[in-house]
N, C-alpha and C positions, 0 to 999 in steps of 0.2 A: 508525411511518410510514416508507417508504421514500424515499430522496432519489436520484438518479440525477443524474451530471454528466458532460461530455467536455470533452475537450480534447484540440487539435492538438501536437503536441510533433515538432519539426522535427530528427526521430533516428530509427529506423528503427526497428520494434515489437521486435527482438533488442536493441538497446541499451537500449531500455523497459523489455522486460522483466528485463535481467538485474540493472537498477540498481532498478526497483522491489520486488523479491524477494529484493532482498541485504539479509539483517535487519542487516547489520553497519552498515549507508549511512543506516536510518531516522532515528538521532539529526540526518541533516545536512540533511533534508527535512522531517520531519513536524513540522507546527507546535505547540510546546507542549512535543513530547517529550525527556525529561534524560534518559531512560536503557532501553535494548532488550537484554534477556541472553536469548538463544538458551539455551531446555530442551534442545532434543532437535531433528535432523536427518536429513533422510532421506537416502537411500544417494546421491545425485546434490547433496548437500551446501544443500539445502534446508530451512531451519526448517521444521520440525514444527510447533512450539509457543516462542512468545516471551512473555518477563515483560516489560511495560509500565510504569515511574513517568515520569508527566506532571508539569508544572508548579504544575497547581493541587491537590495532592496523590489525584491517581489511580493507582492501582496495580490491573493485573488481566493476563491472559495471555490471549493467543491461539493457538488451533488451523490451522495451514492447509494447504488442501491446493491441488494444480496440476493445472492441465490443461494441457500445455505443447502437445502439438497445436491445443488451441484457445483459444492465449493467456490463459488466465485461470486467476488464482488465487483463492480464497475463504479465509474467515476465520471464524471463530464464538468466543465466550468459552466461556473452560475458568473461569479460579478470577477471582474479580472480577466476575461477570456483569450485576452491578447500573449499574455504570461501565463498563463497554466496547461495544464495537458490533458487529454482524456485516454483513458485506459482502463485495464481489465488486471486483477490474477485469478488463478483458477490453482485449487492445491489435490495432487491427486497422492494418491498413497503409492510407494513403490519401496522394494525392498529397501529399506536399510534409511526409508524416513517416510519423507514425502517430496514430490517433485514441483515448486513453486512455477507455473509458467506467467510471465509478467506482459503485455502487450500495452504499449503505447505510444498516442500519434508524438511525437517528437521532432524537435527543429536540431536537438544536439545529439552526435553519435555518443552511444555510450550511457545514455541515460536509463536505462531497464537494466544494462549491466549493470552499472553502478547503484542502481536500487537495490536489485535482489542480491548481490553482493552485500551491500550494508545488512540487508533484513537476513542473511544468512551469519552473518559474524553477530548480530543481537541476539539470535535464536541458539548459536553455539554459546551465548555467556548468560543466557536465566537458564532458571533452573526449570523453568516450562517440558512438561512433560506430551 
């Protein structure tokens, strides 16, 4: 099942994006997660592919690729498939920020909320412009 969420985030879609794409910043946002080791990055210093252990012992990696013309990165499981999720955000500008929309297949309600809820309370406390 697909879940799809937004949120307004009061930071311009460039500061969005560059703080949501930085696998090194996930540990300080995404709720649950102990620990994000970057596999492999592409030429513009973008993960490729990240190893995931969560909280409640999950462990699995993800694949991602960008569309930096049209704000959005996506995600799908490589090793772990069974525990991990695949999805999309896309950041567009709209007055008074930018509008985060989050899409992913999910087993648990509330899981996009609860993303883009966290990544909007990290983005209200840097000083990311």
């Amino acid at each position: 099942m697909t879940k799809t969420a937004s949120v307004l985030v009061p930071r311009t879609p460039e500061a969005c994006w560059t703080q949501f794409t930085d696998a090194t910043l996930l540990t300080g946002w995404v709720p649950g997660l102990r620990k994000a080791d970057v596999i492999g990055r592409n030429a513009d210093g973008t993960a490729v592919e990240v190893s995931f252990e969560f909280d409640r012992s999950l462990i699995y990696s993800l694949v991602y690729t960008y569309d930096r013309a049209a704000m959005e990165v996506r995600w799908e499981p490589r090793v772990g498939r069974r525990d991990a999720v695949r999805g999309s955000a896309r950041f567009h500008p709209e007055d008074g920020g930018t509008r985060v929309v989050c899409t992913l297949d999910e087993r648990t309600e509330g899981e996009a909320v609860a993303l883009l809820a966290a990544f909007a309370r990290w983005m209200s406390e840097t000083r990311a412009t």
